[in-house]
C-alpha positions as CSV (number, residue, x, y, z in Angstrom):
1,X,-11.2,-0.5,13.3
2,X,-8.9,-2.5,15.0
3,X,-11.3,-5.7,14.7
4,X,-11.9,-5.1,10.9
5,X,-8.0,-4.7,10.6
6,X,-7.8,-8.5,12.1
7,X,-10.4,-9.9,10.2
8,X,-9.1,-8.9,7.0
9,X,-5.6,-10.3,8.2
10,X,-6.9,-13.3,8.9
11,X,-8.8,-13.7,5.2
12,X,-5.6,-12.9,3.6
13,X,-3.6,-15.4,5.3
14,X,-6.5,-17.9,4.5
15,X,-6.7,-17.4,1.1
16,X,-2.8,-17.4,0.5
17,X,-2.5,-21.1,2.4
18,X,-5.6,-21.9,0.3
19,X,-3.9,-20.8,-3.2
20,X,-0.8,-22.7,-1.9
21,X,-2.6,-26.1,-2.3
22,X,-4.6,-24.6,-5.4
23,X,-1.2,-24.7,-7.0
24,X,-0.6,-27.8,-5.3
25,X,-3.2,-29.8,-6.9
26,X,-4.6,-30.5,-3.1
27,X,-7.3,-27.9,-2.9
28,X,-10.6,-28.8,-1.5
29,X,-14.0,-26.8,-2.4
30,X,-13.8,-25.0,0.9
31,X,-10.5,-23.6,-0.3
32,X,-12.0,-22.6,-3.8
33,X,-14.5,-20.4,-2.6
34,X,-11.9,-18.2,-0.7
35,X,-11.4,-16.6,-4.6
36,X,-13.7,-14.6,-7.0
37,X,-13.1,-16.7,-9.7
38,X,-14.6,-19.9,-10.7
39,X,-12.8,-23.4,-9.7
40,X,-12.1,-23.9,-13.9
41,X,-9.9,-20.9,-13.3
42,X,-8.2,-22.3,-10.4
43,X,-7.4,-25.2,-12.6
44,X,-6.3,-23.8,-15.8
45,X,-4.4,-21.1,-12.7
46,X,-2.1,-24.6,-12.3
47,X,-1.5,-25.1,-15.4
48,X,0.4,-21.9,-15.8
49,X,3.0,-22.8,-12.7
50,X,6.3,-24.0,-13.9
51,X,5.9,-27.6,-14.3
52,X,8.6,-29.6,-11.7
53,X,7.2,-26.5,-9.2
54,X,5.5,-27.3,-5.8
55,X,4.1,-24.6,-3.8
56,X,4.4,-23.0,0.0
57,X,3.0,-20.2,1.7
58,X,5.4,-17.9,3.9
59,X,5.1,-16.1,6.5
60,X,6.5,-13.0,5.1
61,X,8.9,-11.5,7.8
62,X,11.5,-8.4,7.9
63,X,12.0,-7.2,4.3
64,X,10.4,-9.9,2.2
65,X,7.8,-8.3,-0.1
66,X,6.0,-12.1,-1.3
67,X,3.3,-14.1,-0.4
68,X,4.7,-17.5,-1.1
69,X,7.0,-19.5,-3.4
70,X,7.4,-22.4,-5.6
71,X,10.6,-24.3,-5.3
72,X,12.0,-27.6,-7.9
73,X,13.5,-30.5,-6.7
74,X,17.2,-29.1,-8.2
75,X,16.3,-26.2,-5.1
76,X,15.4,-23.6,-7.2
77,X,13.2,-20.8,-6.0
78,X,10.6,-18.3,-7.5
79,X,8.5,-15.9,-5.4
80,X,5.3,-15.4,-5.5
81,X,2.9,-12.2,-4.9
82,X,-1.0,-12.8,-5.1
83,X,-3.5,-10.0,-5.8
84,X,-6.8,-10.7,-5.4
85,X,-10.1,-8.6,-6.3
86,X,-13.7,-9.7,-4.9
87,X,-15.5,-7.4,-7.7
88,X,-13.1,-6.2,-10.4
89,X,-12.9,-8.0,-13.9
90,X,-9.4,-6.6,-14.9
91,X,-8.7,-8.1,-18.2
92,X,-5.3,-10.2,-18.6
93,X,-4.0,-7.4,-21.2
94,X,-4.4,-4.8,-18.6
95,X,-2.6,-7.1,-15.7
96,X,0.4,-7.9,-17.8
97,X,2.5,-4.9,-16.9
98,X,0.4,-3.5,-13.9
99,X,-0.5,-6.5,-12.4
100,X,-1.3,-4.4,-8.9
101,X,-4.3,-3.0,-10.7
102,X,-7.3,-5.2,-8.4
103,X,-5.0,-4.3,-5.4
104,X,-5.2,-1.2,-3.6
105,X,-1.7,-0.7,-4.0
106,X,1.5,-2.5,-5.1
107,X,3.5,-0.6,-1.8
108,X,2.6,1.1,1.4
109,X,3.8,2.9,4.0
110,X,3.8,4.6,7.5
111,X,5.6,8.2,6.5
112,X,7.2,7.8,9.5
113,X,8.8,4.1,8.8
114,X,12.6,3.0,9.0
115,X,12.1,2.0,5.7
116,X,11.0,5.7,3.9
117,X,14.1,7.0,6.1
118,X,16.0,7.2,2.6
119,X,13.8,8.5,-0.2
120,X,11.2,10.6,2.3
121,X,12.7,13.5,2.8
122,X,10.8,16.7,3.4
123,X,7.9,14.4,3.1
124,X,8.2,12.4,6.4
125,X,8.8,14.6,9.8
126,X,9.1,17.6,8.0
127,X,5.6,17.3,6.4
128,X,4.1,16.7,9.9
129,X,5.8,19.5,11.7
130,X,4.7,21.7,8.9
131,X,0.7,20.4,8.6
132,X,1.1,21.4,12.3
133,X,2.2,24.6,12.9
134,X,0.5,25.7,9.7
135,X,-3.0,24.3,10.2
136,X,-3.5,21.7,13.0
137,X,-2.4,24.3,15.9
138,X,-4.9,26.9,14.4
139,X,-7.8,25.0,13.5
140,X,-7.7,23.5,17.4
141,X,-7.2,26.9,18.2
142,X,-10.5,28.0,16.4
143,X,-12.5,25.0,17.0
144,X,-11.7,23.4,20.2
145,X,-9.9,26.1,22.3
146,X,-10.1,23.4,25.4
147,X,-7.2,22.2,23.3
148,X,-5.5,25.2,22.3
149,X,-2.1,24.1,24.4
150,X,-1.3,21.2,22.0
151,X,2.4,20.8,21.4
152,X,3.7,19.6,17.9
153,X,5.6,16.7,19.6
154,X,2.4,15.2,21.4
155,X,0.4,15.5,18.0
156,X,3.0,13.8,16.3
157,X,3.2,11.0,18.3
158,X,-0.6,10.5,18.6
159,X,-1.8,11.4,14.8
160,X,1.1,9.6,12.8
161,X,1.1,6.0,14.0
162,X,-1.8,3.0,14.0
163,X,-3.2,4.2,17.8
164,X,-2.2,6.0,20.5
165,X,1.0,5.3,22.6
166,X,0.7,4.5,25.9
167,X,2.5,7.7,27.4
168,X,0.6,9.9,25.3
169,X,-2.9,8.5,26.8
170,X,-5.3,11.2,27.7
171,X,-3.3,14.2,26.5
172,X,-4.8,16.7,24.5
173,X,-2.8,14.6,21.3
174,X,-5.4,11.7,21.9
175,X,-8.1,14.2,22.6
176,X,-8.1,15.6,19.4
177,X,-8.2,12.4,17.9
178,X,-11.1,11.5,19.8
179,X,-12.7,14.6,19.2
180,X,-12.2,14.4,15.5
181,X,-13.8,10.6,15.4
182,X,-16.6,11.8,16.9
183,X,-17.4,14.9,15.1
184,X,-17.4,14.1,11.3
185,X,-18.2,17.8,10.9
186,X,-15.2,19.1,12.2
187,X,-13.4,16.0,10.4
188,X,-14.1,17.1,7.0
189,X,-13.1,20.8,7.8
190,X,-9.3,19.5,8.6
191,X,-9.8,17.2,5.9
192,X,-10.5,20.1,3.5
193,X,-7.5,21.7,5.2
194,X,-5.2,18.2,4.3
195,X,-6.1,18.6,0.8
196,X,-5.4,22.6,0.7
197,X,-2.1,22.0,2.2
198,X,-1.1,19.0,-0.2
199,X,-1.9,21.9,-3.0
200,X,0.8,23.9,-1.2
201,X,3.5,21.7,0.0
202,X,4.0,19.0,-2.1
203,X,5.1,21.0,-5.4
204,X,7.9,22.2,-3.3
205,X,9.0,19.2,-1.5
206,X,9.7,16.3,-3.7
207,X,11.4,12.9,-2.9
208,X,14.4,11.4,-3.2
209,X,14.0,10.4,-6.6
210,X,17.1,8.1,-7.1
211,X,16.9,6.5,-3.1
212,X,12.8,6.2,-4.0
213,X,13.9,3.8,-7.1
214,X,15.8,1.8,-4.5
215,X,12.9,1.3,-2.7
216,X,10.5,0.5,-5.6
217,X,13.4,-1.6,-6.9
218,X,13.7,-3.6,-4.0
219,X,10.0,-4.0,-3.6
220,X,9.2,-5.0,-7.6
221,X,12.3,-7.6,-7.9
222,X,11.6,-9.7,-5.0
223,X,8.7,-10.8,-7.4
224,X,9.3,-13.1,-9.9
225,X,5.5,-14.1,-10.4
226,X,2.1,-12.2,-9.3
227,X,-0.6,-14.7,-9.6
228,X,-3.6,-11.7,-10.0
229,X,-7.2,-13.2,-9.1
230,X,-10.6,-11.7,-10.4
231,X,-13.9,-12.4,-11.7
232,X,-13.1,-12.5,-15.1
233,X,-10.2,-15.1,-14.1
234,X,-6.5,-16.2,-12.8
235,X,-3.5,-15.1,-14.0
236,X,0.0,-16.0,-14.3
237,X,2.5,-13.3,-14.8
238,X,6.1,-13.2,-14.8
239,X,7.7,-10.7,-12.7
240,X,9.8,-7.7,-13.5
241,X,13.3,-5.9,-13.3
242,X,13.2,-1.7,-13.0
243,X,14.7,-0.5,-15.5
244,X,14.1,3.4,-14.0
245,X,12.0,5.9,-12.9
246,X,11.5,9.3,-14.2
247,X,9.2,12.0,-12.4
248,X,6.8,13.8,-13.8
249,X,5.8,16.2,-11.0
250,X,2.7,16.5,-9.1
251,X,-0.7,15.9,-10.6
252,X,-3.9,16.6,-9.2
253,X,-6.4,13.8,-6.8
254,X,-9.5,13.4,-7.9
255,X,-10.9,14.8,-4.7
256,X,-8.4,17.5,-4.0
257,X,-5.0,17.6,-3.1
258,X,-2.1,16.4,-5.1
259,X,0.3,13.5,-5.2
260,X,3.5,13.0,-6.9
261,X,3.6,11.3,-10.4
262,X,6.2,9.2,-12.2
263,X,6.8,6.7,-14.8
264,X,8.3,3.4,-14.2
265,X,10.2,1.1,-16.5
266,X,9.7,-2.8,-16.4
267,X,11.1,-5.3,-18.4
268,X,9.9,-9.0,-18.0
269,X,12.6,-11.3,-16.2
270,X,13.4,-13.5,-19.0
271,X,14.3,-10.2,-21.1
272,X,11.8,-9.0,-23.3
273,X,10.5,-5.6,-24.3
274,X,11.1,-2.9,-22.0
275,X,7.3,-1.0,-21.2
276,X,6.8,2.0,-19.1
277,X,4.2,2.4,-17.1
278,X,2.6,5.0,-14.8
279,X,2.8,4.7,-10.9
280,X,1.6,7.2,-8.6
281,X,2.6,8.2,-5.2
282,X,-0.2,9.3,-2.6
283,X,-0.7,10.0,1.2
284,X,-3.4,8.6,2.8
285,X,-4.7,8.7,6.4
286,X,-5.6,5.2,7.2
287,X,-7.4,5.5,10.6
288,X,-10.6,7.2,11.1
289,X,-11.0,9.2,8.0
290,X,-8.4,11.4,6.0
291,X,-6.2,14.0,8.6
292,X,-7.0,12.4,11.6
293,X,-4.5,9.5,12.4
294,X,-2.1,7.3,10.7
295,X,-0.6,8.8,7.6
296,X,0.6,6.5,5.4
297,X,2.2,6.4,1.6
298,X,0.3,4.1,-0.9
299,X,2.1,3.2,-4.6
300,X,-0.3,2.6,-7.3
């Protein structure tokens, strides 16, 4: 997992240096095959940019939510966030006001992140403690009694992050975990679980709705382009101010479950029309298949 993590890390980094001198008029052929769409794309992609413009890629870093930017000689700046698809065709129309459609998301999160701390609510540690008591600590009970002495504390710790801390190696936290990896049987049974408890919790226990514009705020204004690659092409689009964000309430997954539902209003940043749009809010384990470790938040 870890490995695959890594690897697509380092093919994101690749191909944002790569668009970089795409933009820069410096790419090479190597570089053009790092994107799905053809290199007359990648050129007519140029000739979108701001004219006077040259490119970097950054590094991101504490709270900057960009790929890269493209600065003028008189030192002004615009930020840039690519989205990139290796099989979707998402038509330019469609991209104009959603242009996180060929990404998995436009925002995501650990539920137990710094950076939730304001809009999460009953949603973060209180979510956890309650998926516990009310059907973690019975279904170990039922199905591995060896385990039956779990405390809510160690299961936090071991289920809600990336892996395992060190002090809660080879508790019965982590043996869970393990035992859940290996048994996709038992898996699916607390998966089933997960999505009967999202049914039950969520309708109850909403956000923060004014602190979670904030956040999506934040998040959608450090943007003043996306650059949204496909295989039907590359597109320039200007970013977007929030207008607001109304809730709708909870709406049903696909698969089971449930996840909070709003609508979010953009206006272009040179000041046009004002378009709402829908964005969804779901939780999503991210390690080893859903309820077994690492819950996170995705925006789409």
């Amino acid at each position: 997992m870890t490995d695959l993590k890594s690897t697509a890390t380092a093919d994101t980094m690749k191909r944002e240096e790569a668009l970089t001198r795409v933009l820069n008029g410096e790419a090479t052929d190597e570089d053009k095959k790092c994107f799905s769409c053809s290199s007359s794309h990648l050129d007519e992609l140029r000739k979108q940019m701001p004219s006077g413009y040259k490119a970097k890629t950054e590094g991101g870093g504490l709270g900057n939510h960009y790929d890269g930017t493209i600065a003028n000689e008189e030192g002004t700046q615009k930020r840039n966030e690519l989205k990139h698809s290796v099989n979707k065709k998402t038509p330019r129309a469609e991209l104009e006001w959603r242009p996180w459609l060929d990404g998995v998301e436009f925002a995501q999160g650990q539920l137990k992140s710094k950076s939730t701390t304001t809009f999460i609510g009953d949603c973060g540690r209180p979510l956890m403690r309650a998926w516990f008591t009310d059907h973690v600590k019975p279904f170990v009970t039922e199905h591995f009694p060896e385990l039956a002495g779990i405390q809510e504390e160690n299961y936090f710790n071991c289920a809600s992050g990336l892996r395992t801390p060190t002090k809660e190696k080879d508790t019965l936290g982590e043996k869970l975990i393990e035992h859940l990896r290996s048994n996709s049987a038992k898996q699916e049974l607390l998966r089933q679980r997960f999505v009967l408890f999202e049914e039950t919790y969520l309708d109850t226990h909403p956000l923060n709705h004014k602190e979670f514009e904030v956040y999506i705020k934040d998040r959608i204004e450090q943007k003043d382009n996306w650059i949204c690659i496909n295989k039907a092409g590359a597109h320039w689009i200007e970013g977007f101010n929030v207008k607001g964000l109304k809730y709708n309430g909870t709406v049903a997954k696909p698969k089971g479950g449930k996840m909070f539902s709003y609508t979010l209003s953009l206006q272009k940043k040179s000041g046009t029309e004002v378009k709402d749009v829908p964005i969804l809010f779901k939780l999503h384990w991210k390690n080893g298949g859903q309820a077994v470790q690492n819950l996170n938040f995705l925006l789409v």
